[in-house]
DRENPA-3360 file (N, C-alpha, C; in nm, 2 decimals, always signed):
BEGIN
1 = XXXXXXXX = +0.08/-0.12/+0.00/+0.00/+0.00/+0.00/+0.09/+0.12/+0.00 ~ +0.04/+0.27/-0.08/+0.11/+0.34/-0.06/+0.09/+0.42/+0.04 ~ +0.24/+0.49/+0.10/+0.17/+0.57/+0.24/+0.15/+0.71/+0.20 ~ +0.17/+0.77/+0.30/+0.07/+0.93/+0.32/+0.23/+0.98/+0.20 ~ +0.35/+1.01/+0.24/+0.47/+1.07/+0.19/+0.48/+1.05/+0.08 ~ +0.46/+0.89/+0.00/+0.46/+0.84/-0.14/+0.35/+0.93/-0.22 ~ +0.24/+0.97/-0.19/+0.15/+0.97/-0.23/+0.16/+1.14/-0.22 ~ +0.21/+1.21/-0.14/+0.24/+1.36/-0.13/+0.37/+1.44/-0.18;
9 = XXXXXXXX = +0.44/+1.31/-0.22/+0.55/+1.32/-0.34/+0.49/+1.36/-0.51 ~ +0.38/+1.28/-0.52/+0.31/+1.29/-0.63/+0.24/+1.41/-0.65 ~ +0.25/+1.50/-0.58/+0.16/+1.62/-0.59/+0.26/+1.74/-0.63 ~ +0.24/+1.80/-0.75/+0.38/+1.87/-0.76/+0.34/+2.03/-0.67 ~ +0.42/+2.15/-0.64/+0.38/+2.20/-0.55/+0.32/+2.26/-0.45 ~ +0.35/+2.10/-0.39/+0.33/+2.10/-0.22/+0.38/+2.12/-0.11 ~ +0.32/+2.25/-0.02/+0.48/+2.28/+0.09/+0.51/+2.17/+0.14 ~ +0.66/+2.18/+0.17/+0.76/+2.07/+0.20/+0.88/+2.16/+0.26;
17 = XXXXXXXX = +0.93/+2.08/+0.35/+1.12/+2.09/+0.42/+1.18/+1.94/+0.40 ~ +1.23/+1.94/+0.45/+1.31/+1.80/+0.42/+1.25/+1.70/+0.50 ~ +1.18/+1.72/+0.60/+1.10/+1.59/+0.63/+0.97/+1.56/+0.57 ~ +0.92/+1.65/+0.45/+0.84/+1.60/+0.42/+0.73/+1.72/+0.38 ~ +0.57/+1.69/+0.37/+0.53/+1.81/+0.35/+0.48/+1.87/+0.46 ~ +0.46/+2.05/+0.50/+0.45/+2.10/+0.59/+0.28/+2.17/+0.61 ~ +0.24/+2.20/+0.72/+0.11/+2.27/+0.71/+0.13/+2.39/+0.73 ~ +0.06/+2.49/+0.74/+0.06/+2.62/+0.82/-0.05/+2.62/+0.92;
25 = XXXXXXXX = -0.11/+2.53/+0.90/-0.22/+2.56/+1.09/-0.24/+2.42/+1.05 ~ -0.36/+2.39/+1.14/-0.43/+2.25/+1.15/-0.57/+2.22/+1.04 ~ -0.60/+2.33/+1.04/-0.70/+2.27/+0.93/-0.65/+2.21/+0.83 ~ -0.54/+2.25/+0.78/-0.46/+2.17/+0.66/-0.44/+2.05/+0.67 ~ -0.35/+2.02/+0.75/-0.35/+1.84/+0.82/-0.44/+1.81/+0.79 ~ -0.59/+1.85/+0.88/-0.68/+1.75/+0.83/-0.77/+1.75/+0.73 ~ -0.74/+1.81/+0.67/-0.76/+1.81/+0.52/-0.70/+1.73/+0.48 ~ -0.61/+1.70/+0.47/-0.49/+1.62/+0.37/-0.48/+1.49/+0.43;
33 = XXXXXXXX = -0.57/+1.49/+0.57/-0.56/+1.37/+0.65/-0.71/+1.29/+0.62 ~ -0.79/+1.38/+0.58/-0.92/+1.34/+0.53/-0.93/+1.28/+0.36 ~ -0.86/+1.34/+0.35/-0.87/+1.33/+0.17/-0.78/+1.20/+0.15 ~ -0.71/+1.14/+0.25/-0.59/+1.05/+0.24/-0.68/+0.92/+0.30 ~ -0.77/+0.96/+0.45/-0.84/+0.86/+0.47/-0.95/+0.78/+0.37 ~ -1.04/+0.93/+0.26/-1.15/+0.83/+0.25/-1.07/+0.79/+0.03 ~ -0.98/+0.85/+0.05/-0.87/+0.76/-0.05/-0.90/+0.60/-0.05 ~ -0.81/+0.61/+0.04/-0.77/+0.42/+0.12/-0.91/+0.36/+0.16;
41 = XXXXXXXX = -1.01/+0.45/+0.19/-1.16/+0.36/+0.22/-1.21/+0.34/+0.05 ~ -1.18/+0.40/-0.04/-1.20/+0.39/-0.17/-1.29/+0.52/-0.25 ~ -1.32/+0.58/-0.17/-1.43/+0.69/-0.24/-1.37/+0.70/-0.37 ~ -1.23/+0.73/-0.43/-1.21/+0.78/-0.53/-1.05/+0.73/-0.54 ~ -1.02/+0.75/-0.66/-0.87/+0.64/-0.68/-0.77/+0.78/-0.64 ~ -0.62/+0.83/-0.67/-0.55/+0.88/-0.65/-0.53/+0.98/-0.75 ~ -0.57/+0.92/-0.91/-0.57/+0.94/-1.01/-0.71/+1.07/-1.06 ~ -0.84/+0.96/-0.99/-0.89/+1.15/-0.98/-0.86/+1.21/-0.86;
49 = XXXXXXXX = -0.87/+1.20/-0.74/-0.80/+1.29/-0.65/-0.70/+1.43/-0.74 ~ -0.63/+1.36/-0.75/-0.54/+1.48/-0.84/-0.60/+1.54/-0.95 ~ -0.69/+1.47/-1.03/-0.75/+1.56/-1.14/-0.87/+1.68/-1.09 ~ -0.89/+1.62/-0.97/-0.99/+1.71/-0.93/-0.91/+1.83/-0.85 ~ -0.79/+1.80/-0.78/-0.72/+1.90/-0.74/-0.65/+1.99/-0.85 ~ -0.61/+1.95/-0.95/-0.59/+2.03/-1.05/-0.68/+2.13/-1.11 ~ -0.79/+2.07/-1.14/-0.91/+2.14/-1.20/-0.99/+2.30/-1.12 ~ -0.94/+2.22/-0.95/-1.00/+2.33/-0.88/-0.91/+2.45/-0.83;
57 = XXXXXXXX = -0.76/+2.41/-0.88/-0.61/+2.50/-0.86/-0.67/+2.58/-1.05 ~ -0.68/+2.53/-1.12/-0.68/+2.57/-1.26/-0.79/+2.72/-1.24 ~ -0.91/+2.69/-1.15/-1.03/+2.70/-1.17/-1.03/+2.86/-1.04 ~ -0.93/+2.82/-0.98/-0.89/+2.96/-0.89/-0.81/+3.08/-0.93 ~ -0.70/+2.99/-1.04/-0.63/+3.09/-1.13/-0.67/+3.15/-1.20 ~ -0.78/+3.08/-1.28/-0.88/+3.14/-1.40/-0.93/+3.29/-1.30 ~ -1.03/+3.26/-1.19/-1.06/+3.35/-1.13/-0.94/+3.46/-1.04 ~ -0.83/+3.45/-1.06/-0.73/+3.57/-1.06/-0.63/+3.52/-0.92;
65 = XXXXXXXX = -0.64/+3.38/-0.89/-0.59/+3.35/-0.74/-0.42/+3.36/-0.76 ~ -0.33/+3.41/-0.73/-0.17/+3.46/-0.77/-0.13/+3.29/-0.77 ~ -0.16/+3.21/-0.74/-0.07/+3.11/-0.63/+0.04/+3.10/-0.62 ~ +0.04/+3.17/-0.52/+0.19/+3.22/-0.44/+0.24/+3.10/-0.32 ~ +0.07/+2.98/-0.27/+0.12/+2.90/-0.16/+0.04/+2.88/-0.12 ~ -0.01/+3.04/-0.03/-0.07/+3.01/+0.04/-0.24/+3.00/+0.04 ~ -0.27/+2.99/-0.06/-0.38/+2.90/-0.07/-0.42/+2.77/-0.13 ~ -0.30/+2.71/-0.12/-0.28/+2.55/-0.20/-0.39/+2.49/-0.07;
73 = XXXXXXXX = -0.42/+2.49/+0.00/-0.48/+2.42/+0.11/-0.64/+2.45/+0.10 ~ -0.69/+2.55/+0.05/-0.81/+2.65/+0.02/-0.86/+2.53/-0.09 ~ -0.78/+2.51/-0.20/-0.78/+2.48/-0.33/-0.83/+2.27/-0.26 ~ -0.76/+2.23/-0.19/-0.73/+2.09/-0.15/-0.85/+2.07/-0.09 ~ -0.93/+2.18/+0.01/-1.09/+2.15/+0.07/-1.16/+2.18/-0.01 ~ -1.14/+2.26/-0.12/-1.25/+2.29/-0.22/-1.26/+2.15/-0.32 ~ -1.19/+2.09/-0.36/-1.17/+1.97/-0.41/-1.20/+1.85/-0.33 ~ -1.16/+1.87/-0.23/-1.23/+1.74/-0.16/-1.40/+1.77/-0.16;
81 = XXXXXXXX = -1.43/+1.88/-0.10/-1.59/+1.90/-0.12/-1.69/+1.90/-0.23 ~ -1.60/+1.92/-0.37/-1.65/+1.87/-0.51/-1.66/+1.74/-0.53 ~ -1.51/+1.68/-0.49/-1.54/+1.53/-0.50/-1.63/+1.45/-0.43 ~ -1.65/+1.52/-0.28/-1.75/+1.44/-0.22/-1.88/+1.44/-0.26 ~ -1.88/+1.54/-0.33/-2.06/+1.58/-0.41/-2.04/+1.49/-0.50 ~ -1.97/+1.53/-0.59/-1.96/+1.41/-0.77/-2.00/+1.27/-0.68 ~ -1.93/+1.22/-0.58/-1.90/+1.08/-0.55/-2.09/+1.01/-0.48 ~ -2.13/+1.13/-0.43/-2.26/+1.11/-0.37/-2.26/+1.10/-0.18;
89 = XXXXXXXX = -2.08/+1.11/-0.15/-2.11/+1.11/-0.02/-2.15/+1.21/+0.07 ~ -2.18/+1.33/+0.00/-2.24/+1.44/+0.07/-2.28/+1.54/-0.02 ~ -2.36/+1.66/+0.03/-2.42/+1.71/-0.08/-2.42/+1.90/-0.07 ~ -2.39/+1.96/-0.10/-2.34/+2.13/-0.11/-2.41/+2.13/+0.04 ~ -2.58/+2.12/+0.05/-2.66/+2.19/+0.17/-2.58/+2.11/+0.30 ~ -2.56/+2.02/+0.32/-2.48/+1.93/+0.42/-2.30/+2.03/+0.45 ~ -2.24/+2.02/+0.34/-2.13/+2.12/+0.37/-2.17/+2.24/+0.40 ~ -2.23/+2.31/+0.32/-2.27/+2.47/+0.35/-2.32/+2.47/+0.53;
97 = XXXXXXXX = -2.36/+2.35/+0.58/-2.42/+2.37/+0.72/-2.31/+2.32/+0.80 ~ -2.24/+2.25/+0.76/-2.12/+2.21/+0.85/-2.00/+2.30/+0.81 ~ -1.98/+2.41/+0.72/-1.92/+2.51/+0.71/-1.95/+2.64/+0.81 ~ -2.08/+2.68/+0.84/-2.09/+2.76/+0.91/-2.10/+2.72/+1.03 ~ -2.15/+2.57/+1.07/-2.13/+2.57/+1.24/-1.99/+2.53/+1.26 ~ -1.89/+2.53/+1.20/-1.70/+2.54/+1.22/-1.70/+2.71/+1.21 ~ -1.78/+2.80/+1.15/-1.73/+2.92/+1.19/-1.80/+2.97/+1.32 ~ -1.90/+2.94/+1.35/-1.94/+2.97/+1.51/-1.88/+2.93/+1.55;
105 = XXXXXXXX = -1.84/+2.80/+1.56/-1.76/+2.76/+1.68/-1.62/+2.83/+1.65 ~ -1.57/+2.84/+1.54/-1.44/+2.90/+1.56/-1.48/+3.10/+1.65 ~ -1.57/+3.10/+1.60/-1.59/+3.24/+1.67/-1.61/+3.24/+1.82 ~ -1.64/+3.18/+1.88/-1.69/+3.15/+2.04/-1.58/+3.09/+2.07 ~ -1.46/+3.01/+2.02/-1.35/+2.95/+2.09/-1.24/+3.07/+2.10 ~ -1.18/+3.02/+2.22/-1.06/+3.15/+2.28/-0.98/+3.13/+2.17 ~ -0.90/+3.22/+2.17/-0.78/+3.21/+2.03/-0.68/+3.11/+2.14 ~ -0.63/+3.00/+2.07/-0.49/+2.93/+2.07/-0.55/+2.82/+2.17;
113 = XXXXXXXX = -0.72/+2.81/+2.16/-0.78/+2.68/+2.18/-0.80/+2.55/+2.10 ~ -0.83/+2.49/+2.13/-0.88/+2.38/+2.01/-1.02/+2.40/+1.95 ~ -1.02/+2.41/+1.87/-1.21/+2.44/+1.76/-1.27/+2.34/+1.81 ~ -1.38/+2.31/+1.84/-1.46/+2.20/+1.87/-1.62/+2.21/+1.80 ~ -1.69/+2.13/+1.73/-1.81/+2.16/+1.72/-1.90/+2.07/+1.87 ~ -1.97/+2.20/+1.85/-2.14/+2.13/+1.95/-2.23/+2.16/+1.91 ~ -2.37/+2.10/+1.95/-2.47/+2.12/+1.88/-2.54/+2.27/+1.86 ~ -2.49/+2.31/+1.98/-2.48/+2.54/+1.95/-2.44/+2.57/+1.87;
121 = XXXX = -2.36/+2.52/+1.77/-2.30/+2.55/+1.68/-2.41/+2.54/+1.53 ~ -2.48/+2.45/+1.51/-2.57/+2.40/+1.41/-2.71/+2.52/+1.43 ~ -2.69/+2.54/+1.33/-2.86/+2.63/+1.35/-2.96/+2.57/+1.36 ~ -3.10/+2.59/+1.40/-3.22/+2.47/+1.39/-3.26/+2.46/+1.27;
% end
C-alpha cells in the first residue's frame, strides 16, 4: 500500500522541508488527512484525486488566485468537497451547514484553543 509521503511526493507544488510536506495551521492536516483517509476507504482512486485538485487549482487561477502557496490548502478543501458531491457522499446543503457551524464555533472559541463543534454550533 502506498503511504501518506509516497503519495504527497506525487503532488507537484506541495509545501515541503526535508521531512516532508508541511502545514501552516491545523486545518490543513486535516484536510490532507481526510482526503488521504477516504482515499484508502475507496471513495475515489488517487488518479482522480489529483485531477480534481488540479481542476480546482486551474479554476482559482482562472478566477485571478496569484498562487503564491498560500492558498494551496483553500484549493485541497474545495476539491475534496466537489469530489465528495460528484462521488454522492455528501451534498453542497450538508457542507454549507457544517461550514458555518466550524465558523461559530471557531468564533466563540478563545484564540490558541482547540475548535470543537457542539450542537450550539448547528442552526435549527
Amino acid at each position: 500500500m502506498t503511504d501518506a509521503r509516497e503519495l504527497a511526493n506525487q503532488l507537484p507544488g506541495i509545501p515541503r522541508d526535508r521531512e516532508g510536506p508541511v502545514f501552516n495551521a491545523p486545518w490543513e492536516a486535516q484536510a490532507f488527512a481526510l482526503a488521504l483517509a477516504l482515499h484508502r476507504r475507496g471513495l475515489f482512486s488517487w488518479a482522480e484525486w489529483t485531477a480534481a485538485l488540479a481542476a480546482e487549482i486551474r479554476r482559482a487561477q482562472a478566477a485571478g488566485d496569484a498562487d503564491t502557496g498560500e492558498s494551496y490548502y483553500r484549493h485541497w478543501l474545495a476539491a475534496l468537497e466537489r469530489i465528495l458531491v460528484e462521488k454522492g457522499a455528501s451534498d453542497l446543503a450538508t457542507l454549507a451547514r457544517y461550514r458555518a457551524a466550524w465558523e461559530h464555533a471557531a468564533q466563540r472559541t478563545p484564540h490558541g484553543s482547540p475548535i470543537a463543534l457542539m450542537a450550539e454550533d448547528f442552526p435549527p
